[in-house]
C-alpha angles and dihedrals in degrees: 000000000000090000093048093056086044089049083049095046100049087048085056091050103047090043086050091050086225087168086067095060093089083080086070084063088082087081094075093052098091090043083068101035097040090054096245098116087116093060109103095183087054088045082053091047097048091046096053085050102054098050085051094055080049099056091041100048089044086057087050099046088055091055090042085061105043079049092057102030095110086055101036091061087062099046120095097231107025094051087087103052117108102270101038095042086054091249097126124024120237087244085066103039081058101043088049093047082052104052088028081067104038089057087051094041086063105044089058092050087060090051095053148284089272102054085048093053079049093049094050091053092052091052092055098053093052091053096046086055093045091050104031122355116052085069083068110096105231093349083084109049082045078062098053089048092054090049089048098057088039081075092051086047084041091056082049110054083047097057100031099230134147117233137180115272082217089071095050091056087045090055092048094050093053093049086040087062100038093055088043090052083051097055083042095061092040098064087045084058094052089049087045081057099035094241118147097194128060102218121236093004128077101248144109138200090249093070093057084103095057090046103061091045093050085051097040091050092054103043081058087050094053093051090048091045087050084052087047090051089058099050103038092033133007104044092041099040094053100219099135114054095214092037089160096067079070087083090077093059093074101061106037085048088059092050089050101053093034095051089054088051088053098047090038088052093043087064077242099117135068124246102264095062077194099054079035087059098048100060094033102092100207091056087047089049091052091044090054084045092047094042081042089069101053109048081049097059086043099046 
């Protein structure tokens, strides 16, 4: 029986992508950087957010998934998550997605009727990708970057902060990078399996090669829009009081994103380079150094 309930439970999780909701972690980004980590009531406010853009992105996950079953059970990796293995019914994933919104849907009418216009937009976008766009080659990982830096906007419209510009086109550079280097070990994977065609996307095996220039090209531009940060932003606006600490984040930040292209081009790493990251310890090791920088240059 107990078996049974911890069988059930795993098969939630993993149809809920709860591993992904570290992403909604981005929200608390501005709350540091912005010098708001003392607020309670902002802390309320990004916590409450957070568990709202999780609710929301499982629900879209799970529609994400009805949407690409057909595909999925063909696919050598996705064949074994919860809907295209058989473990959970269709009926279920969409009465979870929605439950999983609607839950969402509240919690950002509590927090105001900005941060539920910005939900909404969120959510159409997501479903815009689920059901269009990402059969679009490079139109949708332009997409994923821009979802990823909405948490970061979103962060910001929560805490009320004012951040750098530099560090939203940062944002979208990185992301940029990590949905292109999943893109990028997704079509190895189809050459591993002889397979021309990546199902349900608009890519071939043919355009690995401008993948990973197009990923490699962006991870460069993120480190030389961090420099640009530091220069334009962070030393003369005197909003760190060790600024020059800073200097560190650069190169740990290359290391980071060109350890996880070699490993991606290697076939040695999973499809999510971020759920990859967070189990990879040397990547762990380089975000806490990395984390480690900045709370020294603000404390």
């Amino acid at each position: 029986m107990a078996r049974n309930i911890a069988e059930q439970i795993d098969v939630l999780r993993s149809a809920l992508r709860v591993h992904q909701w570290a992403k909604n972690l981005l929200i608390a980004v501005p709350v540091v950087l912005g010098g708001k980590a003392s607020d309670a009531h902002v802390w309320q406010q990004i916590v409450l957010g957070i568990i709202a853009l999780c609710c929301v992105a499982s629900a879209n996950y799970l529609v994400n998934d009805i949407c690409d079953l057909a595909n999925d059970r063909k696919h050598w990796s996705k064949k074994l998550r919860p809907l295209a293995s058989g473990q959970l019914s269709v009926r279920s994933a969409g009465l979870l997605a929605a439950g999983s919104l609607a839950a969402g849907g509240l919690l950002t009418i509590y927090l105001g009727l900005a941060a539920f216009v910005a939900l909404l937009i969120y959510i159409g976008v997501t479903t815009a990708y689920s059901l269009w766009i990402k059969r679009i080659p490079i139109l949708d990982v332009f997409t994923l970057a821009c979802l990823f830096t909405f948490r970061i906007a979103f962060g910001i419209l929560l805490s009320g902060v004012r951040l750098s510009p530099w560090l939203l086109v940062f944002s979208m550079f990185v992301f940029l990078s990590l949905s292109l280097a999943k893109r990028n070990t997704e079509l190895l994977g189809l050459a591993r399996v002889a397979q021309s065609e990546q199902l349900g996307r608009g890519y071939v095996v043919e355009d690995t090669a401008l993948v990973l220039a197009f990923g490699v090209t962006a991870a460069l531009a993120a480190v030389l829009t961090f420099i640009f940060y530091l220069v334009e932003d962070a030393l003369p606006k005197g909003v760190y009081a060790y600024p020059t600490v800073l200097w560190a984040g650069p190169p740990i930040l290359f290391l980071f994103l060109a350890r996880l292209w070699l490993l991606s081009q290697r076939g040695q790493m999973r499809d999510d380079p971020v759920a990859f990251a967070l189990k990879d310890w040397p990547s762990l090791l380089l975000g806490l150094l990395l984390s480690a920088v900045f709370f020294v240059a603000l404390y």
